[in-house]
C-alpha positions as CSV (number, residue, x, y, z in Angstrom):
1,X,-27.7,16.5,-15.6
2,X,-26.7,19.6,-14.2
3,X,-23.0,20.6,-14.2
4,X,-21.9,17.5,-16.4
5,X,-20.3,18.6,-19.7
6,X,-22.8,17.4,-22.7
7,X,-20.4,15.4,-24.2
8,X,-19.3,13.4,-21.0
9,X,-22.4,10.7,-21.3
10,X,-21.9,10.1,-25.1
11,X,-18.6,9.1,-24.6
12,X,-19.4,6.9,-21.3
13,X,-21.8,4.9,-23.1
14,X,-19.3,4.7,-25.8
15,X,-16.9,3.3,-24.5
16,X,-18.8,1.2,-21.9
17,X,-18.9,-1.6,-23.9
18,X,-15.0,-1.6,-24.6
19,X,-14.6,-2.5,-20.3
20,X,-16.0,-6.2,-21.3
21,X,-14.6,-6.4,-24.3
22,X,-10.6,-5.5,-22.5
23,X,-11.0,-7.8,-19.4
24,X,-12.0,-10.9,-22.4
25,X,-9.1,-10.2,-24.1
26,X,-6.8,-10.7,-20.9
27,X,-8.5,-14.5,-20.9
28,X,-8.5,-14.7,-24.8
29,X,-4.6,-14.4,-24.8
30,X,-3.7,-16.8,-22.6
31,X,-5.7,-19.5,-24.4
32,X,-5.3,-18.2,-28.3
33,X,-1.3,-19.6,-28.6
34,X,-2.1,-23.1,-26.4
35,X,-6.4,-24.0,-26.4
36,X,-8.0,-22.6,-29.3
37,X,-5.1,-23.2,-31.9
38,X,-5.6,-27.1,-31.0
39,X,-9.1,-27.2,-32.0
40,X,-10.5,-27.8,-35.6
41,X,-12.1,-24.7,-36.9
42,X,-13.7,-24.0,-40.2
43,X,-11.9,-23.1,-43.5
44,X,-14.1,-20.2,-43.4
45,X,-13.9,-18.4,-40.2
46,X,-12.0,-15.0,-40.1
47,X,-8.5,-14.9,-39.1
48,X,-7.7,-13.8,-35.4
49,X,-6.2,-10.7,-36.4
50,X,-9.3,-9.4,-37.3
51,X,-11.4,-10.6,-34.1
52,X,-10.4,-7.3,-31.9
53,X,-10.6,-4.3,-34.6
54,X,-14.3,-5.8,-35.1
55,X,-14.8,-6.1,-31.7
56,X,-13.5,-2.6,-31.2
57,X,-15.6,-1.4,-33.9
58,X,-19.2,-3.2,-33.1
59,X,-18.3,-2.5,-29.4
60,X,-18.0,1.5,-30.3
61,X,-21.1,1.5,-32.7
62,X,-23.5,-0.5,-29.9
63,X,-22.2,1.9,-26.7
64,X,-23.4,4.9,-29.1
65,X,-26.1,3.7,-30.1
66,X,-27.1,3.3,-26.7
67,X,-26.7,7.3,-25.8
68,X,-28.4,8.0,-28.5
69,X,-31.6,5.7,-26.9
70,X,-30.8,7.3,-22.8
71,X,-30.4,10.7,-24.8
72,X,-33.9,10.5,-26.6
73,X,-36.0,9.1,-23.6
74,X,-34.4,11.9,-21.4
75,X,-32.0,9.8,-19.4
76,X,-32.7,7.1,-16.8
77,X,-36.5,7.1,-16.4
78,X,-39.5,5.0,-16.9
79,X,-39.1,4.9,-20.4
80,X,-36.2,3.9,-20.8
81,X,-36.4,0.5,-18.6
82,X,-37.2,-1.4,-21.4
83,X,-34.5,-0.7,-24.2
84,X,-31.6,0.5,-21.6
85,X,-32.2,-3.2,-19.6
86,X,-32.2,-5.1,-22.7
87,X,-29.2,-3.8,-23.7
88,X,-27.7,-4.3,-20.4
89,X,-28.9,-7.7,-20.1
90,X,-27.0,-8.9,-23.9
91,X,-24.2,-6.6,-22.9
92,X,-23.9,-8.7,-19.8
93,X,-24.1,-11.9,-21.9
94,X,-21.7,-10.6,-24.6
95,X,-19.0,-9.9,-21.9
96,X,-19.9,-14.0,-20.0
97,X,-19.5,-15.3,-23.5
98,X,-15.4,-15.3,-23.1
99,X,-14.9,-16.4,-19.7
100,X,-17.4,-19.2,-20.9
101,X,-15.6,-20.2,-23.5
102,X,-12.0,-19.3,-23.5
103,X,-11.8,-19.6,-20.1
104,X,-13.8,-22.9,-18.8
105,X,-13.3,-24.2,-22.1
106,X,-17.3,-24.6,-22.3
107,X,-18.0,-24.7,-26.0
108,X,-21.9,-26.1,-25.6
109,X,-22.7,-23.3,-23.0
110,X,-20.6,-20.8,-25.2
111,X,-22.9,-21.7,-27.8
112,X,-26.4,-21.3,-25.6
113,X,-24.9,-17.5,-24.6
114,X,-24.3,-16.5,-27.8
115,X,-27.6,-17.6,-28.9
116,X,-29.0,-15.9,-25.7
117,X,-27.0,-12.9,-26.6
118,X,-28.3,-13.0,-29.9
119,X,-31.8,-13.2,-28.8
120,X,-31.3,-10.5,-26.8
121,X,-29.4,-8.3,-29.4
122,X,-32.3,-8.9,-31.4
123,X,-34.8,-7.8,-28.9
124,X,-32.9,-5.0,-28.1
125,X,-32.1,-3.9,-31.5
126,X,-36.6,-3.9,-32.4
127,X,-36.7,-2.0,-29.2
128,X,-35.1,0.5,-30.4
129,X,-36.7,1.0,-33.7
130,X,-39.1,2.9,-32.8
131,X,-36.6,5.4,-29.9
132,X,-34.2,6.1,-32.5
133,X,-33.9,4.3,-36.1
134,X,-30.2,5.6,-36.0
135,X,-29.6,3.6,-32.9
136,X,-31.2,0.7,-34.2
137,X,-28.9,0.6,-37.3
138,X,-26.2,0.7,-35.3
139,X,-26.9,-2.8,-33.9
140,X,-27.6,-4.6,-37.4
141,X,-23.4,-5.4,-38.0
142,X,-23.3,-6.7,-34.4
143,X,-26.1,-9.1,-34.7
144,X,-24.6,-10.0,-38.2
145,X,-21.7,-11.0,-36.1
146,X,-23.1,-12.5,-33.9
147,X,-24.6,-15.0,-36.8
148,X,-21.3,-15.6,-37.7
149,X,-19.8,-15.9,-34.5
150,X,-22.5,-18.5,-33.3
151,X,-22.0,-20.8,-36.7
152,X,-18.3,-20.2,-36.0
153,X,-18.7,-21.3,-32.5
154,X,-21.6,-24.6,-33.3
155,X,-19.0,-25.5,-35.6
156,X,-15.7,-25.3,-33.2
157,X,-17.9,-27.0,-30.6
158,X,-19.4,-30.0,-33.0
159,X,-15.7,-30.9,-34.5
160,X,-13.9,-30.9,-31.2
161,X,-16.3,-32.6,-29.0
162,X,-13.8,-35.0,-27.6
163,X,-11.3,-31.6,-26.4
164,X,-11.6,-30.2,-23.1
């Protein structure tokens, strides 16, 4: 890319991720203080404080990750349909996970997209294994949080079945 400073695409795919991430948090705080504090929750799921810094954090490590993929196929090209549109595809379900959830108050479909997310993640995350083992390691605290986020949510959505 001709003309582009070098360091211009690591930080766009960087922060990518973070776009999602901001507009669910303009749903999430409407419906923290009135929805989701109603709801029975397990003794065990984190504290809200700490949803956005690990958010932030997976968010950061997934976008670079994904540079490090474009950067080691040569950009946007044949070989990189695979493990860039996989990415793209549980990035999309990642960011339709909040407006599912928080925002129709769907906790049964929130489920399925986390699960679909994870499935994805998962692909996504073997994909790149063999592109770039960094990139790949980048993904294994997300879809450890995603684990935890989808017993987390199978367990918000089984205990409050009778809540809209």
């Amino acid at each position: 890319m001709e003309g582009v400073p070098a360091w211009l695409p690591a930080v766009g795919f960087t922060l990518l991720p973070h776009a999602g991430g901001f507009l669910g948090s303009r749903i999430t705080k409407k419906e923290i203080p009135v929805w989701y504090e109603s709801l029975q929750k397990p003794s065990w799921r984190p504290p809200n404080w700490v949803f956005a810094p690990v958010w932030g954090t997976l968010y950061t490590s997934m976008g670079y990750g994904s540079y490090l993929v474009w950067k080691e196929l040569g950009g946007f090209n044949e070989k990189s349909v695979v493990p860039l549109g996989l990415y793209a595809g549980q990035l999309a379900l990642n960011w339709a996970w909040t407006p599912v959830f928080f925002g129709a108050h769907k906790m049964g479909w929130g489920l399925v997209t986390l699960l679909l997310t994870t499935g994805a993640a998962t692909a996504t995350t073997v994909s790149w294994y063999n592109i770039n083992k960094t990139a790949a390691y980048l993904m294994v605290p997300y879809l450890a949080w995603l684990a935890m986020a989808s017993a987390l949510n199978y367990h918000v959505w089984n205990d409050n079945r009778d809540k809209k």
